[in-house]
ROVOFI-526949 format. One record per residue (C-alpha): residue number from 1; residue in three letters; y, x, z. Coordinates in Angstrom, 2 decimals. Example, Ala and Ser with C-alpha at 12.3 -4.5 7.8 and 13.67 -1.06 7.14 Angstrom:
<pts>
{1; ALA; {-4.50; 12.30; 7.80}};
{2; SER; {-1.06; 13.67; 7.14}};
</pts>
This chain:
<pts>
{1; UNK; {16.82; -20.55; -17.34}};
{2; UNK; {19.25; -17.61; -16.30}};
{3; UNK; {17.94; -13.91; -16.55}};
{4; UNK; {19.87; -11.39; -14.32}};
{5; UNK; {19.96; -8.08; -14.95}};
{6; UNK; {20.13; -5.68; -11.88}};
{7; UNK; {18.75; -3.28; -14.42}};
{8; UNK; {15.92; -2.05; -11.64}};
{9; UNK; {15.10; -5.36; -10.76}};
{10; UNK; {15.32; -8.28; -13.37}};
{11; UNK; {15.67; -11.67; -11.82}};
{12; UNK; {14.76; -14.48; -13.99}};
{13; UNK; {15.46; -18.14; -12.63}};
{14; UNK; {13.32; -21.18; -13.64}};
{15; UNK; {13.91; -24.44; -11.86}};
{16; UNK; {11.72; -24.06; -8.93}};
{17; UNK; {10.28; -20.60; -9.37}};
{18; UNK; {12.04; -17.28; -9.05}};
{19; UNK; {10.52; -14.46; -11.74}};
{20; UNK; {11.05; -10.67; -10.12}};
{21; UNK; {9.78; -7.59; -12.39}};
{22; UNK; {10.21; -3.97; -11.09}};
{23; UNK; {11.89; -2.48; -14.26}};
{24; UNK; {11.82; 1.22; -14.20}};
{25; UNK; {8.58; 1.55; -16.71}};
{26; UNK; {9.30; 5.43; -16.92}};
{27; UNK; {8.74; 6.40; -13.50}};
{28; UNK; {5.97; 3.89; -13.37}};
{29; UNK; {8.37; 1.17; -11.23}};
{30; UNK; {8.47; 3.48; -8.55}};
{31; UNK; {10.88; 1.69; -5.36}};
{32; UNK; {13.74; 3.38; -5.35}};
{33; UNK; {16.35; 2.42; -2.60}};
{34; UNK; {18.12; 0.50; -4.64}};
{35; UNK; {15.28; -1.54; -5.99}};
{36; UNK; {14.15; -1.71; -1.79}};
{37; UNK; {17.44; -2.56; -0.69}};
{38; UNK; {17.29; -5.66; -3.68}};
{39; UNK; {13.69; -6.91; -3.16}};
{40; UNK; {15.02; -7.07; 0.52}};
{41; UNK; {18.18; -9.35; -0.37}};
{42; UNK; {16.35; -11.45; -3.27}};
{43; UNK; {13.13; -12.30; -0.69}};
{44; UNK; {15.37; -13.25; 2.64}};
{45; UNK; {18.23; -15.30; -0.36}};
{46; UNK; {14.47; -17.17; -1.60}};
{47; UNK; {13.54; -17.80; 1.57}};
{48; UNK; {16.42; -20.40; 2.71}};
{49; UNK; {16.87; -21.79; -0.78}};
{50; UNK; {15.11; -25.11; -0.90}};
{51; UNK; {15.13; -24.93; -4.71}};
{52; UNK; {12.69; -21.87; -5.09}};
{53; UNK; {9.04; -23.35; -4.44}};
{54; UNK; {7.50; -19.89; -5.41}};
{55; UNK; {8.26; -16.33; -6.27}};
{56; UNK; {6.42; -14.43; -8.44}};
{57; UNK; {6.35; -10.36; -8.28}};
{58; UNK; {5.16; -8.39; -11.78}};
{59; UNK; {6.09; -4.81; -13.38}};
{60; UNK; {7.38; -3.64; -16.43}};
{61; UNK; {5.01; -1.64; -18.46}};
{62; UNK; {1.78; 0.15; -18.06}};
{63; UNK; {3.07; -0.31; -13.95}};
{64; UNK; {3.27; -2.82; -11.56}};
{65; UNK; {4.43; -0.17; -9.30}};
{66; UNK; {2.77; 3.03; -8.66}};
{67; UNK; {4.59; 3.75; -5.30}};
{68; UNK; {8.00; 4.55; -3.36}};
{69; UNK; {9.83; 7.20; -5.19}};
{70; UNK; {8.62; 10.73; -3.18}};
{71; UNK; {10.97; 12.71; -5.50}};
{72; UNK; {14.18; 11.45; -4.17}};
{73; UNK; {12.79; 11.68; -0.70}};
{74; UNK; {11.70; 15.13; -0.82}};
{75; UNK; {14.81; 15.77; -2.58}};
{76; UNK; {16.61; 14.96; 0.49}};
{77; UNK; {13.90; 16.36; 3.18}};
{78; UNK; {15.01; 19.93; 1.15}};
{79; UNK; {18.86; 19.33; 2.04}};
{80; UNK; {18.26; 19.02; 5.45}};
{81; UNK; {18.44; 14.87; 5.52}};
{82; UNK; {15.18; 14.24; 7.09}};
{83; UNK; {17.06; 11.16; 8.73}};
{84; UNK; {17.75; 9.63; 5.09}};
{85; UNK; {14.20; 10.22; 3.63}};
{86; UNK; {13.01; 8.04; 7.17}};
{87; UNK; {15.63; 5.28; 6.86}};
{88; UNK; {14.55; 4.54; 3.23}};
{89; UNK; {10.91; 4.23; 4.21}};
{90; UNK; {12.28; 1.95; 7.53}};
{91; UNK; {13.99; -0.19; 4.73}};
{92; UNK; {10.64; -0.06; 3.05}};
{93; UNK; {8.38; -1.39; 6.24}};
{94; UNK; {10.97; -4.02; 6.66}};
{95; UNK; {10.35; -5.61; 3.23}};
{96; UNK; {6.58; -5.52; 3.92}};
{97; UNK; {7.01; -7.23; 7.06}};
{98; UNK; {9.70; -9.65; 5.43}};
{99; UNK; {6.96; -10.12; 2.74}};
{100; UNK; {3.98; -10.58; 5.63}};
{101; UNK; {5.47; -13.35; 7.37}};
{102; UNK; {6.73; -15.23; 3.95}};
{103; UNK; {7.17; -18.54; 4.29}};
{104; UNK; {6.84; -19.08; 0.38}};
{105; UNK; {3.90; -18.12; -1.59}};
{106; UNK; {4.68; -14.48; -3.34}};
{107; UNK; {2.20; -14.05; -6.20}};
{108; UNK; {1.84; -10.61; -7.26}};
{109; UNK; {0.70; -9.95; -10.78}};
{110; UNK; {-1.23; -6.45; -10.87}};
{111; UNK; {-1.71; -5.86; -14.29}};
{112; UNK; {-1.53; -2.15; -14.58}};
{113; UNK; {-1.04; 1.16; -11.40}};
{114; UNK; {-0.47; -0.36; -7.56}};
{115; UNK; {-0.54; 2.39; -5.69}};
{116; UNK; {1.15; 3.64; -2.20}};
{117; UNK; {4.50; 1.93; -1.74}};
{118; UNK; {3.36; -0.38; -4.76}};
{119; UNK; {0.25; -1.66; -2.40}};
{120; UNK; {2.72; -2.25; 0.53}};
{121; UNK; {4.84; -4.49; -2.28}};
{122; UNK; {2.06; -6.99; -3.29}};
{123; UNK; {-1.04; -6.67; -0.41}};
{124; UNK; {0.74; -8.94; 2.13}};
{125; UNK; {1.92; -11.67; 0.16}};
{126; UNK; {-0.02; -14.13; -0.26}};
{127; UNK; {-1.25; -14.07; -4.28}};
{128; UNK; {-2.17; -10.66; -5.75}};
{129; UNK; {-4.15; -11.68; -9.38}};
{130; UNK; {-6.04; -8.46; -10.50}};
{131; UNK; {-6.08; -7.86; -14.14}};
{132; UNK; {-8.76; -5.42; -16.91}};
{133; UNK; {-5.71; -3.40; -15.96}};
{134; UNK; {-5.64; -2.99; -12.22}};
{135; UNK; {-5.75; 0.45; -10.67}};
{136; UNK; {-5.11; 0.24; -7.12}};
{137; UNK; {-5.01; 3.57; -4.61}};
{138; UNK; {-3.87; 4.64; -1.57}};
{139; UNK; {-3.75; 8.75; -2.72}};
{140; UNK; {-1.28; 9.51; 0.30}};
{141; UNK; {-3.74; 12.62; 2.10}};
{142; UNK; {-3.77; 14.36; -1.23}};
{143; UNK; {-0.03; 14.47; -0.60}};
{144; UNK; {-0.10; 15.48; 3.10}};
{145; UNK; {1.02; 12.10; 4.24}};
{146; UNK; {-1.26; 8.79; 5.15}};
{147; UNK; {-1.61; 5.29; 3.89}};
{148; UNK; {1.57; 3.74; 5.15}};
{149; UNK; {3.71; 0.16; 4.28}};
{150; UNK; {1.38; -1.48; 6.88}};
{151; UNK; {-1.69; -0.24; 4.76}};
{152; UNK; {-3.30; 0.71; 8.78}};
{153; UNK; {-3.15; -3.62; 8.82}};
{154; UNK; {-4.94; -4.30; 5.26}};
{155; UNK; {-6.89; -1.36; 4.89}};
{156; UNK; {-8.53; -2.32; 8.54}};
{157; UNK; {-9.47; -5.44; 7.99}};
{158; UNK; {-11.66; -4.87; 4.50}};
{159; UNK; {-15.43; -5.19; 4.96}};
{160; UNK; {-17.27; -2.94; 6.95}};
{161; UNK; {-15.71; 0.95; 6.75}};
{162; UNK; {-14.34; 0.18; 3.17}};
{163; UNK; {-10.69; 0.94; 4.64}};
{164; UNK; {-11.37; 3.88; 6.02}};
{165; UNK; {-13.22; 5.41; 2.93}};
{166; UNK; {-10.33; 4.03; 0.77}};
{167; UNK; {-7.66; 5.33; 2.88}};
{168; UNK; {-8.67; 8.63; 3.62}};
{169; UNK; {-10.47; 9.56; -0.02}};
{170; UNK; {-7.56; 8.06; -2.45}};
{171; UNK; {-10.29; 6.98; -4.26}};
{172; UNK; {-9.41; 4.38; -7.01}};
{173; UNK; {-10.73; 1.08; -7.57}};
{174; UNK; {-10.91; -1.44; -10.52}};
{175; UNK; {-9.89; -5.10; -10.42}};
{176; UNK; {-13.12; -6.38; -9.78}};
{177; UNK; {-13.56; -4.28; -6.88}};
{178; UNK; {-10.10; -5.22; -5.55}};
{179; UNK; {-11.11; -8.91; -5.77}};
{180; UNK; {-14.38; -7.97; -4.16}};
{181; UNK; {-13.21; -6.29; -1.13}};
{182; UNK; {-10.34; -8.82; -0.41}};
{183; UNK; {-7.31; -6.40; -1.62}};
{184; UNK; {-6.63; -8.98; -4.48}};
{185; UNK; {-7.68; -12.88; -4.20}};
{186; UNK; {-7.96; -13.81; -8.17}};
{187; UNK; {-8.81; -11.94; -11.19}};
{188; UNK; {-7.30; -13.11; -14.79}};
{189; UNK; {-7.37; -11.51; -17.97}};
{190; UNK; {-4.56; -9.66; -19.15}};
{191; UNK; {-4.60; -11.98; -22.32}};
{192; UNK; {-3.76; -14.80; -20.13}};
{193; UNK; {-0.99; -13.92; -17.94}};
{194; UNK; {1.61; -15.21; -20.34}};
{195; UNK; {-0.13; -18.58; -20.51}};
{196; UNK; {-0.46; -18.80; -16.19}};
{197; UNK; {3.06; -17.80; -15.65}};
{198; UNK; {4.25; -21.12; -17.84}};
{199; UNK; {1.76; -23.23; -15.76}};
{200; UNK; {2.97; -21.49; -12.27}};
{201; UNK; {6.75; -22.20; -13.45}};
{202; UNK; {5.52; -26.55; -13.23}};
{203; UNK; {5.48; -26.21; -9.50}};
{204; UNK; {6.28; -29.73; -8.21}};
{205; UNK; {8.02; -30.43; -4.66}};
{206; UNK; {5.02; -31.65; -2.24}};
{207; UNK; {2.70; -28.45; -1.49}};
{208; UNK; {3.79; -25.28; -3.52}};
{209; UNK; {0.92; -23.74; -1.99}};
{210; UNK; {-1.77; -26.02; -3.14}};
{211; UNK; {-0.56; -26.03; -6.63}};
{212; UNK; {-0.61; -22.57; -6.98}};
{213; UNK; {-3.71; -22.26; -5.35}};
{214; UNK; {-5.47; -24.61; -7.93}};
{215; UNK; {-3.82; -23.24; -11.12}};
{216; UNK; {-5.29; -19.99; -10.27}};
{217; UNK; {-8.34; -20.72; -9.49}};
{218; UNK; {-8.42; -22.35; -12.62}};
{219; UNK; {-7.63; -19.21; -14.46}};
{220; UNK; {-9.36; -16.96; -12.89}};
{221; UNK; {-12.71; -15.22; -14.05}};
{222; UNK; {-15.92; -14.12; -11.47}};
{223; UNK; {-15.78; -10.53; -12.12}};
{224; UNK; {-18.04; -8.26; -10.09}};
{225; UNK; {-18.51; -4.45; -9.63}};
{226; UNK; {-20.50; -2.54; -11.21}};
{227; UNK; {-23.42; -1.22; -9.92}};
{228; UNK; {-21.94; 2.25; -9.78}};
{229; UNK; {-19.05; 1.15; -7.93}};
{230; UNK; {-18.21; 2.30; -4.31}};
{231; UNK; {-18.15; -1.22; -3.20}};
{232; UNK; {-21.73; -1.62; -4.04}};
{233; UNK; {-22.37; 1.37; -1.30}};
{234; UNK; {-20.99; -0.30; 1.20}};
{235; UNK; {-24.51; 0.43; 3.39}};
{236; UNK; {-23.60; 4.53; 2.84}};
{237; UNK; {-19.81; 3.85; 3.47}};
{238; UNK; {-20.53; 2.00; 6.94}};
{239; UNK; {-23.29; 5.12; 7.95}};
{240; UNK; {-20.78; 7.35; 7.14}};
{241; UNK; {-17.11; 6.70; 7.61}};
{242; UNK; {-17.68; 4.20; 11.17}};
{243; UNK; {-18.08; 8.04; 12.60}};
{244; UNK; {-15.54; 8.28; 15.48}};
{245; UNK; {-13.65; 12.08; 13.57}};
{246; UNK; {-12.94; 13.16; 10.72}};
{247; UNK; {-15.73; 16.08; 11.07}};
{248; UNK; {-18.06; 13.80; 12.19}};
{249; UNK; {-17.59; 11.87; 8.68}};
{250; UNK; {-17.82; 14.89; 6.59}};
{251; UNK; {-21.27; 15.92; 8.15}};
{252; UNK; {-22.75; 12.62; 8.39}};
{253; UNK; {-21.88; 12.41; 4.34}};
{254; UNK; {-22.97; 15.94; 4.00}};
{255; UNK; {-26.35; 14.97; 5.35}};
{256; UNK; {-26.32; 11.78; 2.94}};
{257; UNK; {-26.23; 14.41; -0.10}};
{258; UNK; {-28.91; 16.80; 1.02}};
{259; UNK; {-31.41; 13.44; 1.26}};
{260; UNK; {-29.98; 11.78; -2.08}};
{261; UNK; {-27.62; 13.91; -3.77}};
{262; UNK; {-25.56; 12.22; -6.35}};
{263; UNK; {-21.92; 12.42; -8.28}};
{264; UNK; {-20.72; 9.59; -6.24}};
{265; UNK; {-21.43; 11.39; -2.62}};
{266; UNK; {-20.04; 14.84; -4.13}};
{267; UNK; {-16.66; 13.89; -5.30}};
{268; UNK; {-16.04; 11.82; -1.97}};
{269; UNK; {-16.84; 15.22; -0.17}};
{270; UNK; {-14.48; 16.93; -2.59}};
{271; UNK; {-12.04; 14.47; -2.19}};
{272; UNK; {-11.96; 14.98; 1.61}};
{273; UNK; {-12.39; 18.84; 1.25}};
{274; UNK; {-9.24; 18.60; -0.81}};
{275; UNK; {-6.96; 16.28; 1.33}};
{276; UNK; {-4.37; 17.69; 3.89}};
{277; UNK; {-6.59; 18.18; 7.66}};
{278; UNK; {-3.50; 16.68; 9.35}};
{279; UNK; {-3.36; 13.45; 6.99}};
{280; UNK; {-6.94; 12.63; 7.32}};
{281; UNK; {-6.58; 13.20; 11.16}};
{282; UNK; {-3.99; 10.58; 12.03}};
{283; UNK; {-4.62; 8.37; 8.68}};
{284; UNK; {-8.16; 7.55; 10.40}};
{285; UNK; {-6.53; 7.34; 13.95}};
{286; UNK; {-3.79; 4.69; 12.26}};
{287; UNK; {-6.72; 2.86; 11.00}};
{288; UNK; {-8.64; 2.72; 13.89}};
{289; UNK; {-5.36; 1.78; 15.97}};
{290; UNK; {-4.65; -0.73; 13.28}};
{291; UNK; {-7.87; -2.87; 13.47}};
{292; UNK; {-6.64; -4.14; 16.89}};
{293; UNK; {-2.60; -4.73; 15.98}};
{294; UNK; {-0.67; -7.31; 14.35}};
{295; UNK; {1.20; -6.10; 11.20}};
{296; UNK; {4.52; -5.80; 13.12}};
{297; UNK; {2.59; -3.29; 15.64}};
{298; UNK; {1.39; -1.35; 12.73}};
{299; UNK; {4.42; -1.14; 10.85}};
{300; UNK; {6.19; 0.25; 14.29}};
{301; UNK; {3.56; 2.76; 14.65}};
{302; UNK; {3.68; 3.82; 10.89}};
{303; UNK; {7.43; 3.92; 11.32}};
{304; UNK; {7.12; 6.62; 13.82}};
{305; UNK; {4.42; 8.50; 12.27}};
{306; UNK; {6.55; 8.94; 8.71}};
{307; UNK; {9.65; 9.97; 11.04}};
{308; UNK; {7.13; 12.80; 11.84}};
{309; UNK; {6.20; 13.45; 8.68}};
{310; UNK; {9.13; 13.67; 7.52}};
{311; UNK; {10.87; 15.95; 9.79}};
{312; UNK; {7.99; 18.19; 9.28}};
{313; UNK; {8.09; 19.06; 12.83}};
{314; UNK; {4.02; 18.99; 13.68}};
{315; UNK; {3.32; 20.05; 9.88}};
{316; UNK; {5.04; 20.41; 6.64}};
{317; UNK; {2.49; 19.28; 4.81}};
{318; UNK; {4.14; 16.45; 3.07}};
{319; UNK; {6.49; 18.80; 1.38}};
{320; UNK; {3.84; 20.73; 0.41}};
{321; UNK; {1.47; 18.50; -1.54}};
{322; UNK; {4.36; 16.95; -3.34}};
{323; UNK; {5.21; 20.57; -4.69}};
{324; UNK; {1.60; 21.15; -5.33}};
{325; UNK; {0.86; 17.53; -7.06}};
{326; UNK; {4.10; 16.46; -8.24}};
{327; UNK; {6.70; 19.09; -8.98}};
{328; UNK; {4.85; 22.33; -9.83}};
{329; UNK; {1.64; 20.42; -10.61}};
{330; UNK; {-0.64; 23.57; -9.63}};
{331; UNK; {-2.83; 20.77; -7.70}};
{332; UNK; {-3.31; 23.91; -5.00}};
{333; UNK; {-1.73; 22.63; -1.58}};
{334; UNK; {-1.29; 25.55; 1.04}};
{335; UNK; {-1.85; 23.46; 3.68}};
{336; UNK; {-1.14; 23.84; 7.29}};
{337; UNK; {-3.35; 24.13; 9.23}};
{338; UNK; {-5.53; 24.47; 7.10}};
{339; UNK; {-8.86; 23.40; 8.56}};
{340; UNK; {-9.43; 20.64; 10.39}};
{341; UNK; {-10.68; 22.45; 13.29}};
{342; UNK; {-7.13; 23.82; 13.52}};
{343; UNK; {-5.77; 20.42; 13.86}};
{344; UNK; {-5.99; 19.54; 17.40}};
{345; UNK; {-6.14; 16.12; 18.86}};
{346; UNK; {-2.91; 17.09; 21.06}};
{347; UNK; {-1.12; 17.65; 17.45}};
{348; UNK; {-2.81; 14.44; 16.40}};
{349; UNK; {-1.25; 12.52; 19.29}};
{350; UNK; {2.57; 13.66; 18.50}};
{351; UNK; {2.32; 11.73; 15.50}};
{352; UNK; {2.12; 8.82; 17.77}};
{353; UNK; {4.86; 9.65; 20.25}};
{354; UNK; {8.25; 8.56; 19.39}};
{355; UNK; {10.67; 11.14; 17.59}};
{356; UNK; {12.48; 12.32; 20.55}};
{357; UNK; {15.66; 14.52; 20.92}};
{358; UNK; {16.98; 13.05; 17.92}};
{359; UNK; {20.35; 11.73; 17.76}};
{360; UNK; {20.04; 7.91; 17.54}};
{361; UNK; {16.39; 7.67; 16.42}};
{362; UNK; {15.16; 4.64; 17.09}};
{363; UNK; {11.88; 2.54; 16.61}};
{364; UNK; {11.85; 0.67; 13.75}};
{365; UNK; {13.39; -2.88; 14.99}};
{366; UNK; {11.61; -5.79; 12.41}};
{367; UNK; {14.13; -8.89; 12.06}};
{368; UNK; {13.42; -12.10; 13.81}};
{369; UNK; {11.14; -14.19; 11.57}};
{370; UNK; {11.36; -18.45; 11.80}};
{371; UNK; {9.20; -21.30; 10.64}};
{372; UNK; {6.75; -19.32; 10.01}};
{373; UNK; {3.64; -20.51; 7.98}};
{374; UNK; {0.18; -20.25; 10.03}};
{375; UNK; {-1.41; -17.60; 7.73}};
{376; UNK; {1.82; -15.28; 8.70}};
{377; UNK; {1.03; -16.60; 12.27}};
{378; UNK; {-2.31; -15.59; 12.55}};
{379; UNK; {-0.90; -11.43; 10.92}};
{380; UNK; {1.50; -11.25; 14.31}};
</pts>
């Protein structure tokens, strides 16, 4: 067993299994380029080495990974290198797409904060075992962005309108509603990870798939929501967020409240009331868009909406809510505009629009994927 040490990234080597664990526990394993630019190298190096059966993705610490690292990306939006903050996150969509079309089986182990980039990290491979632990979120329009790393292809295809209340509201869900609405497909206790890991690592040669497939299944526990849970208002979440705008949403659950009033209904309308009016525009117009693409399509479209966001040529309102959230912590975004009224459909639709005028801009160009596997097929 060798254990390499790219001190963000720790590689450990069993005979048929390949161990990967985000190690930056501090900053909660957030992707930094060169942890990207690694995962990248380490996933395409697995994927034509007929030794590695399966690869397994965990994090270091209270963590798997609670996003991409905004700080160094804002950092460089405020020296005028727009361009480098947008190539990181094109590295970023690459990896997801790398990790969409796998051709192994990637088994993510959740046990802690997926969040943002962390989500785009474990959501399309094909494993992602939810722990006690698990607290997954999408909080990107408190932050004047949108759910991005293909999250308009996963968060579209949960039950019913659960994407688009997920997406748009941050709103944070336990492991047993992540196994219930699809985002993770096993649930084990903590207490048993170390045990399921050793039983993983006896992958034979005939059907890596199967085999982990049946040692999971064989671990894992039927956890369900509690009643309180969001996932068990599914019925509320369909009458409400299947509205066709963002307005339209905020009434209809406005309405909701006056007939049944209750904590639940409130702090979605506060969560709403306290996101960025551009995000929530074109994070529900990426969803919508993304119900009706293949993962490559989405991950395009995403590509050119961050270019947007980050040159902060529509709205600055990414650099905004990462002052307001994550540097200065005052939690009070000035954002603009600053009612959703103000933020016009034409707006809206630049988003969409390639980044033109822009010296050597170009769409984001996904590599050429072979042999793939028919559940990567049936994501194209």
């Amino acid at each position: 067993m060798a254990l390499e040490s790219h001190s963000q990234i720790l590689v450990e080597e069993k005979p048929s299994v390949r161990i990967l664990t985000l190690n930056r526990p501090k900053q909660l394993n957030a992707l930094s380029l060169n942890m990207v630019t690694r995962l990248l190298q380490l996933f395409l190096a697995f994927e034509v080495d007929s030794t590695v059966k399966l690869v397994i993705l965990k994090g270091q610490g209270r963590a798997f990974c609670a996003g991409g690292d905004v700080s160094a990306v804002v950092r460089d939006i405020g020296l005028g290198k727009w361009r480098r903050s947008a190539d990181f996150m094109s590295l970023e969509y690459t990896l997801n797409y790398v990790m969409a079309t796998y051709c192994k089986a990637q088994i993510s182990i959740l046990n802690g904060i997926v969040m943002g980039g962390g989500a785009g990290v474990c959501v399309h491979g094909r494993f992602r075992i939810a722990t006690e632990n698990t607290v997954f979120a999408m909080p990107e329009t408190a932050l004047g962005l949108f759910p991005d790393v293909g999250a308009s292809y996963f968060l579209s295809r949960l039950s019913g309108f659960f994407g688009e209340y997920v997406g748009l509201t941050g709103a944070r869900l336990n492991g047993a509603e992540m196994l219930a609405c699809g985002l993770a497909t096993h649930f084990v206790p903590s207490t048993r990870l170390t045990a399921l890991q050793a039983d993983l690592c006896n992958v034979g040669s005939s059907d890596p798939v199967t085999f982990a497939s049946t040692i999971l299944d064989a671990y894992t526990q039927h956890t369900h929501p509690e009643r309180q849970s969001a996932f068990c208002r599914l019925d509320v979440i369909n009458r409400c967020f299947s509205r066709r705008t963002i307005e339209e949403i905020m009434s209809t659950l406005e309405i909701e409240a006056t007939h049944k009033p209750d904590d639940w209904i409130s702090a979605t309308i506060g969560a709403l009331k306290k996101a960025s009016p551009a995000s929530l525009k074109i994070t529900l117009r990426s969803i919508r868009e993304g119900r009706v693409q293949g993962v490559g399509q989405c991950l395009i479209r995403e590509n050119r909406m961050v270019s947007h966001v980050m040159k902060g040529d529509i709205s600055k309102d990414f650099v905004e809510g990462c002052r307001a959230i994550l540097i200065d912590k005052d939690r009070n975004p000035k954002w603009e505009p600053r009612r959703l009224e103000d933020m016009k459909d034409i707006m809206v639709e630049q988003y969409f629009k390639r980044v033109e005028e822009e010296d050597g801009w170009e769409d984001l160009k996904l590599p050429p994927r072979k042999h793939l596997p028919a559940s990567a097929i049936a994501k194209l």
